[in-house]
Each structure stands twice: as C-alpha cells, then as structure tokens.
C-alpha positions as CSV (number, residue, x, y, z in Angstrom):
1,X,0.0,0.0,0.0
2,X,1.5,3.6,-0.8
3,X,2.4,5.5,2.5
4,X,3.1,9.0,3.0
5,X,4.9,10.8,5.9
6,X,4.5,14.3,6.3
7,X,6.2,17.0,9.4
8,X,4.1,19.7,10.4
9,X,4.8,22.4,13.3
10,X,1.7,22.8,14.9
11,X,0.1,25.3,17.7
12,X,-2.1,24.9,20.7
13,X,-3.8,27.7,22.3
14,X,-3.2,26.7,25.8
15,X,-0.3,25.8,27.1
16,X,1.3,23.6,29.7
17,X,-0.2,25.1,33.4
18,X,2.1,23.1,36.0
19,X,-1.0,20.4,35.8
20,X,-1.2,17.9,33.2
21,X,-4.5,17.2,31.7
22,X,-5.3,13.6,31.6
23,X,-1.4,12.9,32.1
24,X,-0.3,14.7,29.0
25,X,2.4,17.3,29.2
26,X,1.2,20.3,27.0
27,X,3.2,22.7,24.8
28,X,2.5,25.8,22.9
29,X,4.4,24.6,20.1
30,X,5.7,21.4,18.8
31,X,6.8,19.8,15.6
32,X,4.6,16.3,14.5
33,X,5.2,13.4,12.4
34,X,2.7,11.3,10.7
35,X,2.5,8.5,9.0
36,X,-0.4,7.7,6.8
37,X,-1.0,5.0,4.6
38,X,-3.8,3.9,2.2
39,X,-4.8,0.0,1.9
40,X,-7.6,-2.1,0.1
41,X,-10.2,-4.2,1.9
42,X,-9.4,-7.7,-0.3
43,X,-8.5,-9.8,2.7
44,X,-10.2,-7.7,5.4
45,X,-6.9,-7.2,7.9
46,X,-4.5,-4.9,5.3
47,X,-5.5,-2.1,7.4
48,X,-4.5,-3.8,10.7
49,X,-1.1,-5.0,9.2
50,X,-0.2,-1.8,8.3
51,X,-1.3,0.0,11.7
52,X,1.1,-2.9,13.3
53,X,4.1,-1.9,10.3
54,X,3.6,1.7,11.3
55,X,3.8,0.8,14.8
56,X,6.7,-1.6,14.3
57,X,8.7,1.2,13.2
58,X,8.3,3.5,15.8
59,X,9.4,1.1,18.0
60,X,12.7,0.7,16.1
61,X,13.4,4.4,16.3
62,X,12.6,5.2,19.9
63,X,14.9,1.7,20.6
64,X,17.5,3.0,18.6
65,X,17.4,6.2,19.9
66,X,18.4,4.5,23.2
67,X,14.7,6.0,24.8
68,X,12.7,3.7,27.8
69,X,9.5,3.9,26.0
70,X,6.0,2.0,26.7
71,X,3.3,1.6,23.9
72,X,-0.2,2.3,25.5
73,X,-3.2,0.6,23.3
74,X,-5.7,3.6,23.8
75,X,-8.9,3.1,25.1
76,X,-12.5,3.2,22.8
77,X,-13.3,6.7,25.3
78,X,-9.8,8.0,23.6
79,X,-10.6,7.9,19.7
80,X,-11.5,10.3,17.5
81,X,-14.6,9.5,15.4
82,X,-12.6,8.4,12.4
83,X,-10.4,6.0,13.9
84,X,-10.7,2.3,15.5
85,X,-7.6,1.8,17.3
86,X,-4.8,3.9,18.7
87,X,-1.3,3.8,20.5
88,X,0.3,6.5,22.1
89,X,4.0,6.3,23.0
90,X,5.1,7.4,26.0
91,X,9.0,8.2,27.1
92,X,10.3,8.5,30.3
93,X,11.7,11.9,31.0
94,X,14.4,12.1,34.1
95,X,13.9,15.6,34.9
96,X,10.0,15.3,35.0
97,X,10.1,11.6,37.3
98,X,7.6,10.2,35.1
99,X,6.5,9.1,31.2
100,X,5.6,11.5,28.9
101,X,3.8,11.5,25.6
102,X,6.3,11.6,22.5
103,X,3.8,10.3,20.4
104,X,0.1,9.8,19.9
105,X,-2.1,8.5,17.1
C-alpha cells in the first residue's frame, strides 16, 4: 500500500499550566510526524497489518534512539470519530520523574 509521511509544526492555544491534563504534558508549540497510509479491503486485515508496520517502526526508532518507552493501546473513550484503534507512546523523562507522551495516534 503507498504510505506517505508528512512534518508539520503545529500550535495549541493553551499551554502547559504546572497540571497535566489527563497525564499529558502540553506545549504551545511542537513539531509532528505522521505517517499515513492507504490500503484495500481484499483480505479484510490490510488495514491492521499496516497500523502494526507503522507501529513496528516506531518502536525501532525510539529503541535505537536509546529511549525507555512504553506503547499504551488507547482506550474506545480516547478515539476520534474516524479512527478504530490507537497507541500513544510514551517516554520516560528524568527531569519530570515520570512518562511522557512523545507520540500519539
């Protein structure tokens, strides 16, 4: 299946408050990479194999990388409206004692 990858920078309007909403650490500004692919529905799990490909390489980065890093399989409450699964990658971060999101999607 073709697959695209595309870096954005990308703005939120709040920012981090000393509290973390739901657990996530919040900046103002940030830089994102995603991944997309496009797949056909002939055996009914090419969507699913490439979810786990995507996945499969992030893993090999943040290992690589030399990061401690947990994959969290998100919740149905968690999704967006378009989407049927989700991980989020967390990394732990020394000076905050605790995991942070590195990447989500």
């Amino acid at each position: 299946p073709p697959r695209v990858v595309c870096s954005s920078t990308c703005y939120r309007a709040e920012t981090d408050t000393g509290r973390d909403p739901w657990g996530l650490y919040r900046v103002h500004q940030f830089t994102k990479v995603e991944m997309f692919g496009v797949t056909a529905a002939e055996r009914g799990t090419e969507s699913e194999e490439l979810l786990d490909e995507f996945l499969a390489l992030q893993k090999e980065i943040f290992s690589e990388l030399g990061l401690h890093y947990r994959v969290l399989d998100m919740p149905t409450e968690e999704l967006g409206l378009p989407a049927y699964r989700k991980f989020d990658i967390e990394a732990w971060m020394p000076g905050r004692g605790k995991f942070g999101e590195v990447r989500g999607g």
